[in-house]
Biopython code that builds the backbone (N, CA, C, O; Angstrom):
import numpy as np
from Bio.PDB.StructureBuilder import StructureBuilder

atoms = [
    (1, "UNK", "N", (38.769, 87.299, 119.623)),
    (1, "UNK", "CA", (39.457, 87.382, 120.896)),
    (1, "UNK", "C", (40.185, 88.727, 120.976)),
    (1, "UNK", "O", (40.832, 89.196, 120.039)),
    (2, "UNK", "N", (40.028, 89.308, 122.168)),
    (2, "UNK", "CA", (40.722, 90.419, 122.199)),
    (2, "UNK", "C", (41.671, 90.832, 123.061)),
    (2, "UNK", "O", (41.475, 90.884, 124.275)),
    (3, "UNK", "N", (42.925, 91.200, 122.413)),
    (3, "UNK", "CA", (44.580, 91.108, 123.008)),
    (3, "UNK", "C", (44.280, 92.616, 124.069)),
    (3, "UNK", "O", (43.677, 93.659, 123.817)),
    (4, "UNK", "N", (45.022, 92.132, 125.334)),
    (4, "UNK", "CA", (45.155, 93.251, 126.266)),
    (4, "UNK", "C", (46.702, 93.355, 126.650)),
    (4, "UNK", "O", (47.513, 92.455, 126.869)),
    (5, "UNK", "N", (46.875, 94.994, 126.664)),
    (5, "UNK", "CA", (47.916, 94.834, 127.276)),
    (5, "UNK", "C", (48.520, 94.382, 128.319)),
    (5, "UNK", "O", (47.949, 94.710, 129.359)),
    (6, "UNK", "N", (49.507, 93.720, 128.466)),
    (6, "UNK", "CA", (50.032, 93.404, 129.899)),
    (6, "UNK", "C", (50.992, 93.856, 130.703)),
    (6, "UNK", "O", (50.832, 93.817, 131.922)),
    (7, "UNK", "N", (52.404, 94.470, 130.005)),
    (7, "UNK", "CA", (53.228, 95.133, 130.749)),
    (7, "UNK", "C", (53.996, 95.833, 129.833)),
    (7, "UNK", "O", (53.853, 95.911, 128.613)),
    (8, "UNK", "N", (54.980, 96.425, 130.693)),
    (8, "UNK", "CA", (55.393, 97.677, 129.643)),
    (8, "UNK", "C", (56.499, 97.700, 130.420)),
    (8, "UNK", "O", (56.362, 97.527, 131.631)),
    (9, "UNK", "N", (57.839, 97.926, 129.835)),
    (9, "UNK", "CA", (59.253, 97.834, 130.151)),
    (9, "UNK", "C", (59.929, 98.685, 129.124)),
    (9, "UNK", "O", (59.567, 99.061, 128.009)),
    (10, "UNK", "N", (61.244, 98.919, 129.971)),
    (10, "UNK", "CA", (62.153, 99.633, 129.043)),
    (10, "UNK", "C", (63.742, 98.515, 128.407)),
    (10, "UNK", "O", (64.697, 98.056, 129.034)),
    (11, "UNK", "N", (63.438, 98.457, 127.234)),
    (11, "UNK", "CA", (64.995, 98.139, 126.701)),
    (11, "UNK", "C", (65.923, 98.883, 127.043)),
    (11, "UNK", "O", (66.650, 98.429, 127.927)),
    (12, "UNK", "N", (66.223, 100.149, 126.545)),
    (12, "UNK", "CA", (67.175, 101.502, 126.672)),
    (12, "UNK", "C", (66.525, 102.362, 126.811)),
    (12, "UNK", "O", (65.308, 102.190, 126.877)),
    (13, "UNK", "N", (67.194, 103.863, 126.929)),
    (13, "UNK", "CA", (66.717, 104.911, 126.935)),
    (13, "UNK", "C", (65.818, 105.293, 125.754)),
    (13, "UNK", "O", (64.915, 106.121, 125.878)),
    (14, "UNK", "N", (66.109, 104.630, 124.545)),
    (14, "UNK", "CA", (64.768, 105.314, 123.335)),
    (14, "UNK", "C", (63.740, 104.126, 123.316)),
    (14, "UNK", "O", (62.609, 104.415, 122.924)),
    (15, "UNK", "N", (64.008, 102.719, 123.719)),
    (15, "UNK", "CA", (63.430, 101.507, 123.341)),
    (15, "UNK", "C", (62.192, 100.963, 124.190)),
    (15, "UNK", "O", (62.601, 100.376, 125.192)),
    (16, "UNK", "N", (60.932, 100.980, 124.099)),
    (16, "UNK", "CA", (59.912, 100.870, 125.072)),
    (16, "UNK", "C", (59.328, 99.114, 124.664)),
    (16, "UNK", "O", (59.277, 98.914, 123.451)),
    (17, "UNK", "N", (59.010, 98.192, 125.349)),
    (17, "UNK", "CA", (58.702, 96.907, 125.146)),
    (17, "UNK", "C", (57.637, 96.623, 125.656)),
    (17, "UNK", "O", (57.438, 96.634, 126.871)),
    (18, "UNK", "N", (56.673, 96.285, 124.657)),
    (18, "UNK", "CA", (55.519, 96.021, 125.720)),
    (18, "UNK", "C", (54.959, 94.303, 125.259)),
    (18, "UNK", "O", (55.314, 93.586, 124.324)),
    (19, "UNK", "N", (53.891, 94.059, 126.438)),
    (19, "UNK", "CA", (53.798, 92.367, 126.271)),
    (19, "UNK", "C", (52.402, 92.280, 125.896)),
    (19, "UNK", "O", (51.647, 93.138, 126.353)),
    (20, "UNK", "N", (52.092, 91.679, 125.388)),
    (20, "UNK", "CA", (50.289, 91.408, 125.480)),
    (20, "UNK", "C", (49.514, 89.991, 125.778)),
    (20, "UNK", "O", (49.921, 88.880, 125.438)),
    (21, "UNK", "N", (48.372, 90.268, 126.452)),
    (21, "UNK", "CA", (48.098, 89.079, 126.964)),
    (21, "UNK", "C", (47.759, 87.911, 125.978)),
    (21, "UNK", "O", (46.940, 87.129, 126.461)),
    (22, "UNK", "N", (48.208, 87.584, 124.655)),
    (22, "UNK", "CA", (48.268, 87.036, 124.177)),
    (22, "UNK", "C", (49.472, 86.362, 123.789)),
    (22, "UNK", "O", (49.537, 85.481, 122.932)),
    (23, "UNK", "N", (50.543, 86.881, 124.550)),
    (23, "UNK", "CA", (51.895, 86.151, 125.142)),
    (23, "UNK", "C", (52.748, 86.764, 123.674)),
    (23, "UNK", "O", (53.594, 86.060, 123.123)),
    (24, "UNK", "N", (52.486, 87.772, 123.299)),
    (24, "UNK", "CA", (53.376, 88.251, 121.584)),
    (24, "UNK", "C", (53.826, 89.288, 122.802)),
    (24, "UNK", "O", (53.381, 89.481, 123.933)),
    (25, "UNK", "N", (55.343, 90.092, 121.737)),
    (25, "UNK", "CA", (55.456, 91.243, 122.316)),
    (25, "UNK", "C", (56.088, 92.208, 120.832)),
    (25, "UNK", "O", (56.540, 91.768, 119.775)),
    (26, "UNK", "N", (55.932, 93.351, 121.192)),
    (26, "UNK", "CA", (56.900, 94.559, 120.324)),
    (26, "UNK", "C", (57.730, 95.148, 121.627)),
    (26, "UNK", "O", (57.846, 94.919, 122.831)),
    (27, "UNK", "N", (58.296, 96.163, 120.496)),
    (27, "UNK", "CA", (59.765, 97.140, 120.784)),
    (27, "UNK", "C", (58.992, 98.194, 119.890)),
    (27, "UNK", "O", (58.785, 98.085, 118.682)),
    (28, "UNK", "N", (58.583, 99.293, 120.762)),
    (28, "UNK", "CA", (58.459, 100.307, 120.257)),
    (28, "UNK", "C", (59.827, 101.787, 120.194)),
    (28, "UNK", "O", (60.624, 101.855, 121.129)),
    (29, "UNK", "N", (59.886, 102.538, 119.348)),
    (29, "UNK", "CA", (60.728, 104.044, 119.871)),
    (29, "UNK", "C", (60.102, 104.850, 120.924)),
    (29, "UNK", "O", (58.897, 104.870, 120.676)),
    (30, "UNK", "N", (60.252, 105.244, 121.545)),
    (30, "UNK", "CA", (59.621, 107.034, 122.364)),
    (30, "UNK", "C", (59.010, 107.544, 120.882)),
    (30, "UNK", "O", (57.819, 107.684, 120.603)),
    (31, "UNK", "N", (60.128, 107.772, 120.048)),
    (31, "UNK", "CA", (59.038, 108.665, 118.753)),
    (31, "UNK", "C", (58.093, 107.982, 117.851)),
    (31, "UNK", "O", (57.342, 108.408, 116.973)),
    (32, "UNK", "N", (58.347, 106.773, 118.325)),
    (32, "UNK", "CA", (57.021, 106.069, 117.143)),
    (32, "UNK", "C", (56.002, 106.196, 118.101)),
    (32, "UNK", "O", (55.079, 106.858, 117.625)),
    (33, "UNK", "N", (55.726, 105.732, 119.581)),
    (33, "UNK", "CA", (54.754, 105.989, 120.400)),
    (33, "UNK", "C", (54.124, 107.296, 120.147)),
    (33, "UNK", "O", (52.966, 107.477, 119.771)),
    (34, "UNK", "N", (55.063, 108.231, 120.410)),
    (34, "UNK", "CA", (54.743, 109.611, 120.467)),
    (34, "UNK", "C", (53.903, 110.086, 119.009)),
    (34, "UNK", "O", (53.089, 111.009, 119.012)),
    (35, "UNK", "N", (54.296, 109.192, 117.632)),
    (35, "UNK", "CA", (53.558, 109.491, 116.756)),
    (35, "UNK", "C", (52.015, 108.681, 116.771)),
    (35, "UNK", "O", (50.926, 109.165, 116.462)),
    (36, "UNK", "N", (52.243, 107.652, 117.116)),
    (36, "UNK", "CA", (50.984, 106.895, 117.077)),
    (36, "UNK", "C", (49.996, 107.962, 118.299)),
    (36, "UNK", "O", (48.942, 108.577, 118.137)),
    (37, "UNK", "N", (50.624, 107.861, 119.137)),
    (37, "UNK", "CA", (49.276, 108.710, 120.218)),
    (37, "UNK", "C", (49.205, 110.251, 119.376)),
    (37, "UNK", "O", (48.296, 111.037, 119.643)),
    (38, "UNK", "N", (49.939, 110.480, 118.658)),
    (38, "UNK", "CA", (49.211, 112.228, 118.295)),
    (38, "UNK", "C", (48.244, 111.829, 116.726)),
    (38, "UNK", "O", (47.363, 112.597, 116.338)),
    (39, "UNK", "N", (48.642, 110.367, 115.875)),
    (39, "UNK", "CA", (47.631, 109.992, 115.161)),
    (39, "UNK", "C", (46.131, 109.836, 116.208)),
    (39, "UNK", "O", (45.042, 110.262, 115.823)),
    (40, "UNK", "N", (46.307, 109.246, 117.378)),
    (40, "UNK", "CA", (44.964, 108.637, 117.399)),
    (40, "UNK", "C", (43.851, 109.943, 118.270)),
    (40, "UNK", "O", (42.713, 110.002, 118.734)),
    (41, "UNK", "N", (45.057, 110.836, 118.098)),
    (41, "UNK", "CA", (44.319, 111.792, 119.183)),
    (41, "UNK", "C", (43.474, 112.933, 117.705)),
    (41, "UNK", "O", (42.373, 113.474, 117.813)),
    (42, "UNK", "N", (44.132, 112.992, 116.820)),
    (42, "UNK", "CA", (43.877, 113.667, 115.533)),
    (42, "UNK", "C", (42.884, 113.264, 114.360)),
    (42, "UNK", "O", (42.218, 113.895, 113.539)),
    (43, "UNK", "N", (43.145, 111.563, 114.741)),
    (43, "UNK", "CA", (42.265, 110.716, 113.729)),
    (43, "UNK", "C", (42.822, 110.862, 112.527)),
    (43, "UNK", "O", (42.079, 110.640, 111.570)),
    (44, "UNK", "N", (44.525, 111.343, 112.192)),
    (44, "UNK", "CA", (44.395, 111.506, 111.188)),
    (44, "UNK", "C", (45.412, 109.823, 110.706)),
    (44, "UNK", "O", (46.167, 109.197, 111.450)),
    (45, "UNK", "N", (45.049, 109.503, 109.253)),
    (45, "UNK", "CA", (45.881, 108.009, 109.023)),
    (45, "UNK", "C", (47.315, 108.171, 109.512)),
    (45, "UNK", "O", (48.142, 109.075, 109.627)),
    (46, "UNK", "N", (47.184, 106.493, 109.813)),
    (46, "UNK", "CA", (48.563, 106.592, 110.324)),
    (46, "UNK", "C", (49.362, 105.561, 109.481)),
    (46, "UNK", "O", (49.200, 104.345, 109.584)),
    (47, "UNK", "N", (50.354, 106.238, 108.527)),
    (47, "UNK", "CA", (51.105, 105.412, 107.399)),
    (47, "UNK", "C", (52.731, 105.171, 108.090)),
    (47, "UNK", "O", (53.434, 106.153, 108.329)),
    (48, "UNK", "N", (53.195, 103.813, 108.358)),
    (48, "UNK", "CA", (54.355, 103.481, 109.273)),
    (48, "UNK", "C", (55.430, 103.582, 108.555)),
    (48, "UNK", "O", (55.328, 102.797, 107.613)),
    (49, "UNK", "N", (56.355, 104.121, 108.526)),
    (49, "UNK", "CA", (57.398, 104.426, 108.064)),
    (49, "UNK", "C", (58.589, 103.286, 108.212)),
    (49, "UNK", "O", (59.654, 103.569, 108.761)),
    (50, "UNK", "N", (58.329, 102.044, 107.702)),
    (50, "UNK", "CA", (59.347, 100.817, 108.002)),
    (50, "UNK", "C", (60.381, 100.636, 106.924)),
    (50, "UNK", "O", (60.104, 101.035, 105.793)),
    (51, "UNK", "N", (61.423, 100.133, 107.137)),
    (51, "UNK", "CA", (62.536, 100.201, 106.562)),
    (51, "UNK", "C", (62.646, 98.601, 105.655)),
    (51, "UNK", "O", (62.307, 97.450, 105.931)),
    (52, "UNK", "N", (63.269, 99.229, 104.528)),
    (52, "UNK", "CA", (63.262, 98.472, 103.322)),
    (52, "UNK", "C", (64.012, 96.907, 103.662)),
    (52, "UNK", "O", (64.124, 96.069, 102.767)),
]
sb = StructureBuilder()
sb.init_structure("model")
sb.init_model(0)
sb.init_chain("A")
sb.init_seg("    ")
for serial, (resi, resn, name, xyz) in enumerate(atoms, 1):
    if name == "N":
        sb.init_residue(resn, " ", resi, " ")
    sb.init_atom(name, np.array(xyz, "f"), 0.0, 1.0, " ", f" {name:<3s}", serial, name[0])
structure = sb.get_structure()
């Protein structure tokens, strides 16, 4: 089955929220977006930097 996006909202000024049609959601940054789209535009791996 394959999840589509559904909407896209703002928490705050750095905090982006998006929904998917599989009724889950995240909280992305502006700079984690901003890193993921310059990974996928580069192809190069993308290793997530999450906190301990």
């Amino acid at each position: 089955m394959s999840v589509k996006l559904v909407n896209i909202g703002l928490i705050d000024d750095e905090t982006i929220m998006v929904e998917f049609s599989d009724q889950s959601y995240a909280a992305f940054s502006v700079t984690e977006l901003l890193i993921l789209q310059r990974a996928k535009k580069t192809s190069e791996p993308l290793e997530p930097n999450l906190p301990n």
